[in-house]
Structures are given as structure tokens and as C-alpha cells.
C-alpha positions in Angstrom: -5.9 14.5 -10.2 -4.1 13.5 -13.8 -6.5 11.5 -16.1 -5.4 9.0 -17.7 -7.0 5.8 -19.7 -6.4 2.8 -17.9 -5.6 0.1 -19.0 -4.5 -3.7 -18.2 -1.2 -5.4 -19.0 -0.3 -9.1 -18.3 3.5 -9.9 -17.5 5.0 -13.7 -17.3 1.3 -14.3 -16.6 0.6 -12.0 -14.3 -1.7 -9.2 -14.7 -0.9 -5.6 -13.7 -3.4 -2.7 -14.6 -1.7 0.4 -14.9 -3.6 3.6 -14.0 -1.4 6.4 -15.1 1.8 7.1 -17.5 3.8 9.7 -18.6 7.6 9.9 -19.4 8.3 10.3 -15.8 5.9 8.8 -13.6 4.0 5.5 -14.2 1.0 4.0 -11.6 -0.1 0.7 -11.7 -2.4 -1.9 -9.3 0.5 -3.8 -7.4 -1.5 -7.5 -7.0 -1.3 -9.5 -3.8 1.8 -11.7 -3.0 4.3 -10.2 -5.7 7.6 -8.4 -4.2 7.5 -5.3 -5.1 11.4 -5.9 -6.0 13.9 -9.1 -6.4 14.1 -10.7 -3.2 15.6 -14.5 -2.5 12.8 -16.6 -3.6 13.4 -15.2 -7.2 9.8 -14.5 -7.5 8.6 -12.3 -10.0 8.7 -8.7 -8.5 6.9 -5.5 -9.5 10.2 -4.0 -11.0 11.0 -6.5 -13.3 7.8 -7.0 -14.7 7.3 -3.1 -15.0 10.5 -3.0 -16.7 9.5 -5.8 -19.3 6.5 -4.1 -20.1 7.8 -0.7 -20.7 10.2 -2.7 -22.9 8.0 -4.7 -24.9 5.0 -1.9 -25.1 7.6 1.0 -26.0 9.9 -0.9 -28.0 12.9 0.0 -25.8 16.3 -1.5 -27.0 18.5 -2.4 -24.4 18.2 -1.5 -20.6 14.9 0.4 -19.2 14.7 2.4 -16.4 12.5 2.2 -13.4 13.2 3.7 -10.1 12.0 2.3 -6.9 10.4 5.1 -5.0 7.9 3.3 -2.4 7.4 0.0 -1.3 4.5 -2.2 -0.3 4.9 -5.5 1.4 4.6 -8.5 -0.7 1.1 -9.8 0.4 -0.3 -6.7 0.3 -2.0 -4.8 -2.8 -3.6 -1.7 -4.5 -1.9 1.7 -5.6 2.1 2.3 -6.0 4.0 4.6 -7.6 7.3 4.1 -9.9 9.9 6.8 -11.8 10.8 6.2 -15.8 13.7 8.5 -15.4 16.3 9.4 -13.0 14.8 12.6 -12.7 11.8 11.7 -11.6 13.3 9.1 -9.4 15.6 11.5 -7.7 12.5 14.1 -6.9 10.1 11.2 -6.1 12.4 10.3 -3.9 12.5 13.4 -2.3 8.7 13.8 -1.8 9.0 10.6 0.2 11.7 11.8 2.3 9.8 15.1 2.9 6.5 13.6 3.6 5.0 14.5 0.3 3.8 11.4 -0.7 0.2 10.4 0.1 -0.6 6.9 1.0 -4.1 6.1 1.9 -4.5 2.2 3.1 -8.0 0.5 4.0 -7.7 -2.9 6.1 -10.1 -5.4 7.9 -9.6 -5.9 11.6 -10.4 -8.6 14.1 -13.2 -6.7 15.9 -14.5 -3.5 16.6 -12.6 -0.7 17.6 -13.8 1.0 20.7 -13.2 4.4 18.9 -14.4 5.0 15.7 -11.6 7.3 14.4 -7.7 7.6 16.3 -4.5 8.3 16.3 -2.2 5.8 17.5 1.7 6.4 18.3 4.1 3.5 19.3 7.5 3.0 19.1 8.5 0.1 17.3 11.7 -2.1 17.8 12.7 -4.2 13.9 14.3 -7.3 14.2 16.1 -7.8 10.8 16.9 -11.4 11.7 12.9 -12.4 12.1 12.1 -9.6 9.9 9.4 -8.9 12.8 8.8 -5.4 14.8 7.4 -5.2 18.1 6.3 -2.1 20.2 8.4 -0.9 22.5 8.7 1.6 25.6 9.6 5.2 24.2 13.8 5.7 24.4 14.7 1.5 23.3 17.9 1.6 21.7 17.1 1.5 18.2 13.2 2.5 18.1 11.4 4.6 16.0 8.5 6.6 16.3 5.5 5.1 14.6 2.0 7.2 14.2 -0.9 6.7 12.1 -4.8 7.8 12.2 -7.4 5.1 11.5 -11.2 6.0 10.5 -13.5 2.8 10.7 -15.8 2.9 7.6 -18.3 0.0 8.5 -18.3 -3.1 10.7 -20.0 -6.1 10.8 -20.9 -7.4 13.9 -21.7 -10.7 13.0 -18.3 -11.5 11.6 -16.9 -8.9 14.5 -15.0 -7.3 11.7 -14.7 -3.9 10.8 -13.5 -2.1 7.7 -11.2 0.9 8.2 -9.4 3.6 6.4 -5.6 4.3 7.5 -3.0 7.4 6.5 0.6 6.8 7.7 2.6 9.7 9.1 5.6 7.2 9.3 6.7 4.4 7.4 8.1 1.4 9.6 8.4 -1.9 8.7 4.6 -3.4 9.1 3.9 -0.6 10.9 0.1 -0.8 10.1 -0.2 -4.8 11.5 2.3 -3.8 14.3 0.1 -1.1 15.9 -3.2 -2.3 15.0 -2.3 -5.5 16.6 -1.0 -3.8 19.7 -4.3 -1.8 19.9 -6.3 -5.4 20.2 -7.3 -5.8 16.7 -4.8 -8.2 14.0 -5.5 -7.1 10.5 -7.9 -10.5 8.9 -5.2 -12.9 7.5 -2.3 -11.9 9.1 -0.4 -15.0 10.4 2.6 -13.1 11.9 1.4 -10.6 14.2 -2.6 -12.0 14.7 -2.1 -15.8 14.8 -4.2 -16.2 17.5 -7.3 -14.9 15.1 -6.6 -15.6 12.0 -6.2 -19.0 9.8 -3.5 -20.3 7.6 -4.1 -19.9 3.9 -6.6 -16.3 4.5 -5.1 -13.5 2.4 -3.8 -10.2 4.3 -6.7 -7.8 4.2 -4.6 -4.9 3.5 -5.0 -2.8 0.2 -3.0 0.6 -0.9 -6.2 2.6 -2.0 -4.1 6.1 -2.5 -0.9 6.9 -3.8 0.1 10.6 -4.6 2.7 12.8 -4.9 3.8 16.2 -6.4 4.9 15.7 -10.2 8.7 15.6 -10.6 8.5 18.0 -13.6 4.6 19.6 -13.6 3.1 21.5 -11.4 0.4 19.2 -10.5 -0.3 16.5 -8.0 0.5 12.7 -9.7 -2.3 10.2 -8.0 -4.0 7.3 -8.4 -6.7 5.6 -6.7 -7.2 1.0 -6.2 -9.8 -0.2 -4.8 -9.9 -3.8 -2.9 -10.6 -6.7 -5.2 -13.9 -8.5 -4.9 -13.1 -11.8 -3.0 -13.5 -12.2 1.0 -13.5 -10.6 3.0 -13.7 -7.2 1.5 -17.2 -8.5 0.4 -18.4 -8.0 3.5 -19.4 -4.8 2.3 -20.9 -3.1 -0.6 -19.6 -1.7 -3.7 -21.3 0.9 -3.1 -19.4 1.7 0.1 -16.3 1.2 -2.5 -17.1 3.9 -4.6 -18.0 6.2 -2.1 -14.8 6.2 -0.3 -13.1 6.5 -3.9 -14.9 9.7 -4.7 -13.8 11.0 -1.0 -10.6 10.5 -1.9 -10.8 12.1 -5.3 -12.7 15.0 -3.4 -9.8 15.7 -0.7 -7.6 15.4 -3.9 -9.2 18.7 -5.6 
């Protein structure tokens, strides 16, 4: 994994730490309920702000670059990756295409998994109109394949949550709150596909933890590592538990 010296930035009020930068690749800590580009509530996005701080930071007259390679959805946070040049956007891009890119996700569910580690495969059906996606039966006009493994970490009974770590084979739209609520367990906070469970105003518990990919210009693997933010109800469990799972992931890195 690259090292780099972290550090924090704040943008129209809004903080974003960045975790890694180089002239072609730039990591940062995506926070909760920002787009991750311009969208029609004219919010500020993840681009822009990126954008203003490259120019302000670097001194940049005139336009800066910053390519779009991967998207998270706007309430949900933690690790994502962005190009400073067209190169690296063009072969970024390709590593997504080809699978390259690594995306690690930890979430809180309603309940407890019968199975403490599986793969679940769905088709699922996007409705641009709702902007919702539903399972469907294998061979719907317009379906696609959805798969992704899930690990439970921890659980607590008492709250009948559990805590568990996700990689994505695909990348649907809400694929991960799709299938794990088709499974029986709504991600905590998700109003659209776990009303029935969860209350307006709880955040998404939903958090990129890994994003890597192979270097567009170096022979070396570009990743970074978030881990969830201290508030509920990611303190259901320890930091210790935290830091653990961060060094696995560092560990499966090497």
C-alpha cells in the first residue's frame, strides 16, 4: 500500500480528509450526504469541492482536472478514488471496467444473519423513474446480475444488529441495500428499501472502508483505507474491533 501523510482539508465548510496524492491519483474520506457529483439539488458534490481544493492548495490558474472514476451514493461514506489527469482517468477507468478496483464496504443490518459469511446472487430490475431497484426472477427484460459476499464481524443481540463486512463483484444501483434487504435484513437507516425497521432521520449505516486499484502510471497497487465515524450505531462496537479489521485489510493488501 502507497504511504502517504494525511491530512484534512475543509471546502465551503465542509471537511474532506484526503488520504493519498500524487499527480495522478488523489484519495480522500467522501462524508455522509454529499453527491459524489452535481446532481439537481445543487448541493455541494465531491467533484467540485476536490476541484477547488486542488485549485486553491496547488495554485492552479484556470480549469483543474478531476476525473470521476467510481461513485458512492450520497448518504453513504468512507474511501473513493479520483484521477488528476486524463491519463489516469482513462486507465482508472479501465481497472473499473475490468474488475480491478477493490471496494471493501462494512454496514449495520436489522438482525442477525442466519449465516455468518455468504454469497448472495440476485438479479436486479432499476427503475430510473423511482430511482429504486428490485429483485427479480433470472431472464426479466432488462436485469442484471448482482453478487456480493458478506462476512458478519460482530453482532449485538440486544440491539439485534450485526456489523458486517461486504466486497461487491458487481456494481448495481443500491445493490448492497437491495440484496441485503431481500435476504431479511435492511441496512440501519435505510428508509427506502427497510422502512419497515428503520426511523426517519437515522443515518445509512453504510461506509466505503477500501478503495484500490492498480496505479495508472506505477507499478504498484493505489489504496486507501476509512474507517466508520464514531456516532451510532457504529458504536455499538469497539475501536478496537475498528482497527483490527483495518490491519486485515492492509494485510490482504501486501
Amino acid at each position: 500500500m502507497d504511504s502517504y501523510s494525511s491530512s484534512t482539508h475543509t471546502v465551503a465548510n465542509i471537511i474532506v480528509p484526503v488520504l493519498y496524492e500524487d499527480n495522478h491519483v488523489i484519495g480522500v474520506v467522501k462524508p455522509v450526504n454529499v453527491p459524489s457529483q452535481a446532481d439537481d439539488t445543487g448541493d455541494a458534490d465531491m467533484l467540485t469541492l476536490i476541484k477547488q481544493d486542488l485549485k486553491q492548495r496547488h495554485q492552479k490558474e484556470g480549469n483543474v482536472f478531476l476525473g470521476l472514476v467510481h461513485r458512492l451514493d450520497r448518504p453513504v461514506g468512507g474511501a473513493m478514488l479520483f484521477a488528476k489527469t486524463s491519463k489516469g482517468a482513462s486507465r482508472l477507468s479501465d481497472s473499473v471496467r475490468s474488475g480491478k478496483l477493490g471496494k471493501r464496504y462494512v454496514a449495520v443490518l436489522r438482525g442477525i444473519p442466519a449465516r455468518s459469511q455468504a454469497t448472495l446472487k440476485d438479479t436486479l430490475l432499476k427503475n430510473s423513474r423511482t430511482n429504486t431497484s428490485t429483485v427479480v426472477a433470472p431472464g426479466t427484460a432488462g436485469g442484471k446480475d448482482a453478487v456480493l459476499d458478506y462476512e458478519v464481524l460482530a453482532t449485538d443481540q440486544q440491539a439485534n444488529l450485526s456489523l458486517v463486512l461486504i466486497k461487491l463483484h458487481t456494481g448495481r444501483s443500491h445493490q448492497i441495500r437491495v440484496q441485503m434487504a431481500h435476504a431479511g435484513h435492511p441496512l440501519f437507516g435505510d428508509q427506502r428499501y427497510g422502512s419497515g425497521l428503520n426511523r426517519p432521520g437515522e443515518q445509512l449505516a453504510l461506509w466505503s472502508v477500501l478503495a484500490s486499484a492498480p496505479h495508472p502510471v506505477k507499478d504498484e497497487l493505489v489504496s486507501i483505507i476509512s474507517l466508520p465515524p464514531r456516532t451510532k450505531p457504529w458504536t455499538q462496537w469497539s475501536e478496537a474491533l475498528y482497527d483490527q479489521l483495518a490491519k486485515r485489510l492492509e494485510y490482504e493488501l501486501d
